[in-house]
C-alpha positions in Angstrom: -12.3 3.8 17.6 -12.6 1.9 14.2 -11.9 3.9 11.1 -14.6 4.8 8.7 -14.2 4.0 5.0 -12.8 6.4 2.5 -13.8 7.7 -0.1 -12.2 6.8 -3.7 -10.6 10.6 -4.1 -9.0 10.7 -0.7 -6.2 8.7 -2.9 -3.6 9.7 -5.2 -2.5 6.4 -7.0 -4.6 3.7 -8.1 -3.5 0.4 -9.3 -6.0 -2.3 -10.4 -5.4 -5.9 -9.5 -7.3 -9.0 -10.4 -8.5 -11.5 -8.3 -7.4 -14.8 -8.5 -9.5 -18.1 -7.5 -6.9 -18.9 -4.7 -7.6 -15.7 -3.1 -11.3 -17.1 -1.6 -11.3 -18.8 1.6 -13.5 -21.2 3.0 -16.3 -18.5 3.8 -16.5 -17.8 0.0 -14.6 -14.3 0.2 -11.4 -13.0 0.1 -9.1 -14.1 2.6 -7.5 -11.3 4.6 -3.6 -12.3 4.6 -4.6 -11.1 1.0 -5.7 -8.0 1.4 -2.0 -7.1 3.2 -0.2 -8.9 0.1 -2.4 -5.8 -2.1 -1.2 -3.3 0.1 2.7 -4.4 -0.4 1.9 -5.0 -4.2 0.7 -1.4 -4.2 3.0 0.1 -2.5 6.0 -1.1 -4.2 4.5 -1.0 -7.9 4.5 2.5 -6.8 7.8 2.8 -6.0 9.7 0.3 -8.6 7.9 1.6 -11.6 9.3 5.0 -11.2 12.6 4.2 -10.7 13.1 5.0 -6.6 13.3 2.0 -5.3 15.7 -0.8 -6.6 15.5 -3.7 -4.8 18.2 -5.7 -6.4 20.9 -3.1 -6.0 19.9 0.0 -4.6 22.2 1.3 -1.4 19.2 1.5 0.5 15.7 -0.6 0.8 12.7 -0.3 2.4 11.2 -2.7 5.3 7.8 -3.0 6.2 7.6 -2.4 10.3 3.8 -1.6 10.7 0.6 -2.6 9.2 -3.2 -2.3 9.9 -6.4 -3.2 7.8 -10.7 -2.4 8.7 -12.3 -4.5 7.2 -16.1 -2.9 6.0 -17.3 -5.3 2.6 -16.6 -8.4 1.7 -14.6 -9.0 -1.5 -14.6 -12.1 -3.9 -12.9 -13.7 -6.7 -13.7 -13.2 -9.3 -14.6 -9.0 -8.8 -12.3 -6.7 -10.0 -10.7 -4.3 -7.6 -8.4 -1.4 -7.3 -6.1 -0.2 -4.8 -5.5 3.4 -3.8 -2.5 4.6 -2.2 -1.6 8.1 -0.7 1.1 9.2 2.1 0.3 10.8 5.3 3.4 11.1 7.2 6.8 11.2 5.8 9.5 11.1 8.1 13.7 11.3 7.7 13.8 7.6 7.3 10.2 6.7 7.5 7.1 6.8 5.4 3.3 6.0 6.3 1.3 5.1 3.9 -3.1 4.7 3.8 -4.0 2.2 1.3 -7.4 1.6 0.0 -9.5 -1.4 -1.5 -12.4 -0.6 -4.1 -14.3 -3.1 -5.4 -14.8 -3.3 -9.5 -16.0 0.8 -9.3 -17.2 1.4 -5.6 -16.7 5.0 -4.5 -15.9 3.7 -0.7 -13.5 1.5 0.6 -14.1 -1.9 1.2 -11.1 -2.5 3.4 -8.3 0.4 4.1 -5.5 0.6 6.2 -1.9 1.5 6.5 1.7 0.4 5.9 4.7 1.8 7.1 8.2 1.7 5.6 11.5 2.3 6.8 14.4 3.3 5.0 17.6 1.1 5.9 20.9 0.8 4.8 21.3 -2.7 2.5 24.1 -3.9 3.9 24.0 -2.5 8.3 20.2 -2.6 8.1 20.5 0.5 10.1 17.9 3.4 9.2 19.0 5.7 6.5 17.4 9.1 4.9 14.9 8.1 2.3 16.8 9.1 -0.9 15.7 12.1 -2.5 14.1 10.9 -5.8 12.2 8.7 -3.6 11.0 11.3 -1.2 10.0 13.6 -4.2 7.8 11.0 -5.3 6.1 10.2 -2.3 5.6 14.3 -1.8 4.0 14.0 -5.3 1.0 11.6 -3.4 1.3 13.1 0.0 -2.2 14.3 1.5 -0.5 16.1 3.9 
């Protein structure tokens, strides 16, 4: 069954990106390789800017094992947009996040989907316990 799109408020973070003249395809829209590029910018602007997640040095990182995107409006350089992120499921080592695209001011999404991180060990790559800093941050966007 093939999600509907959500609303602008069902998200707790917004970031607003700009669209750049390399991101149209052939068919004069937004290619969607981009739209997954978005989601990771996102989530880790989310994540870097406050402070849980150091990807240069921290004991543990966080890998991308899962994502999904629905497509519902086409999107074009050079239109403003803004991505909203929330969590819905936040595990021992994992987290799920649902990530939405808004064109310029659009109240529904014109493409959503989710992401999934896991928390591993730098050095074994083995799963780890999402730190607590980071999991009292995701709580703080959690719909759940």
């Amino acid at each position: 069954m093939r999600d509907t799109a959500k609303h602008r408020e069902y998200f707790r973070h917004f970031l607003p990106i700009t669209t750049r003249w390399g991101d149209n395809d052939v068919y004069g829209h937004v290619n969607n390789v981009v739209f997954y590029q978005w989601f990771d910018t996102v989530v880790n602007q989310f994540l870097i800017s406050n402070g849980t997640l150091d990807i240069h040095g921290g004991s543990s990182i966080a890998l991308v094992v899962e994502t999904h995107c629905n497509f519902f409006s086409p999107v074009a350089f050079p239109e403003p947009i803004t991505a909203g992120l929330c969590v819905v499921q936040l595990g021992k080592s994992s987290v799920r996040y649902e990530v939405g695209i808004f064109r310029d001011d659009e109240t529904l999404a014109s493409a959503q989907g989710h992401f999934v991180h896991v928390y591993v060990d730098r050095l074994t790559r083995q799963p780890t316990p999402i730190p607590e800093a980071a999991r009292a941050l995701l709580q703080s966007i959690s719909i759940t």
